[in-house]
N, C-alpha and C positions, 0 to 999 in steps of 0.2 A: 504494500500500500504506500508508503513512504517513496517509493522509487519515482511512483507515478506522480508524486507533487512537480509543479514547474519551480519549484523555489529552494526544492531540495538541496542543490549546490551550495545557496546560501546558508542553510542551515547545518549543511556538514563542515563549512568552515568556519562557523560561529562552535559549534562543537567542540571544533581541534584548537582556535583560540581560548576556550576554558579550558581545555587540559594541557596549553602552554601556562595560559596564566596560574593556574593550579601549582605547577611543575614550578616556575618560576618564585609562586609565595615560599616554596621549601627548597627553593637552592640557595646557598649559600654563596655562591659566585656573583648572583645578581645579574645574570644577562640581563638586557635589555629586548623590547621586543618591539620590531617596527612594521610599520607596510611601506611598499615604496611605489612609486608610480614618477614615468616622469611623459616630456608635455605631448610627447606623440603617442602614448597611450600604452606605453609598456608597464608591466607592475610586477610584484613581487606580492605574494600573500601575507608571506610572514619573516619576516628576516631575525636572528636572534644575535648580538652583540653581545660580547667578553671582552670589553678590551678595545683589540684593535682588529680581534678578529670576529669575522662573522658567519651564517649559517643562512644559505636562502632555501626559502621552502613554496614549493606551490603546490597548491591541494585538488586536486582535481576527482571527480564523481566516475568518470571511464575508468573500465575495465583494467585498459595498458595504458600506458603516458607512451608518448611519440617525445622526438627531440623538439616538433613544434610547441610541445605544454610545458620545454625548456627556454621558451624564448624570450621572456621576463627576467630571467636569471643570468641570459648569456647577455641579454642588451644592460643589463646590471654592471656587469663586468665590464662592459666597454664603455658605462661610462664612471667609473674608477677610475681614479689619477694614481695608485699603488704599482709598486713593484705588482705585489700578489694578487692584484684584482683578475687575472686569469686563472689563479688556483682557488678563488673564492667557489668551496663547496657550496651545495646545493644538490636539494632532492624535490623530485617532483611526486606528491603520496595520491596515489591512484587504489581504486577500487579492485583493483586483480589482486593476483597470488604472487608474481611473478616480482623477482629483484633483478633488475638488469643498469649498464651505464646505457646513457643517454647521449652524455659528453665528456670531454675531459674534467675528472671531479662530481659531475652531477650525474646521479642516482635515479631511477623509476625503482622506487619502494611503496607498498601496498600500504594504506592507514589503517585496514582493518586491524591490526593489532593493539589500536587504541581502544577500538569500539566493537569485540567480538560478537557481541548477540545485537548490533544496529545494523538492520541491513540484510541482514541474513537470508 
């Protein structure tokens, strides 16, 4: 029933932002946790900062992630002024089984391991 909503999308990444923000009230590290968008319409869901380093994530409702559900994360990296902004990790968490690279550094990994009995 749930799949069938048109809003689902939103509502699976408002999910995974509680259980960043959860995650973050008990770390001890203090990442920070951002969205990023810049002006020609590229974004990032969720980025998490330590420091100087960071972690981009996009969350997608498909099955598989393609390197196109990367393209928020690599236009990210280009526009970085860092040495490292080409080894800035990133995972794209898709609705499959399935762990594979996407790009150099960035991951298609499944979110169902956040949420085992949503979705089922």
């Amino acid at each position: 029933m749930l799949r069938r909503r048109q809003d689902i999308g939103f509502w699976l990444e408002q999910a995974i932002f509680m259980s960043l923000q959860t995650w973050r009230s008990l770390d001890v590290a203090r990442r920070r946790l951002y969205y990023w968008r810049d002006r020609s319409g590229n974004e990032v869901d969720f980025l998490l900062e330590e420091g100087e380093r960071l972690l981009a994530l996009e969350v997608k409702l498909s099955s598989q992630a393609t390197v196109d559900d990367a393209a928020g994360i690599l236009a990210l990296r280009r526009t970085l002024k860092t040495r490292t902004a080409a080894e800035l990790p990133g995972a794209v968490l898709h609705g499959g089984d399935g762990v594979r690279a996407l790009a150099e550094h960035v991951f298609a990994l499944p979110w169902r391991w956040l949420f085992p009995p949503l979705l089922g």
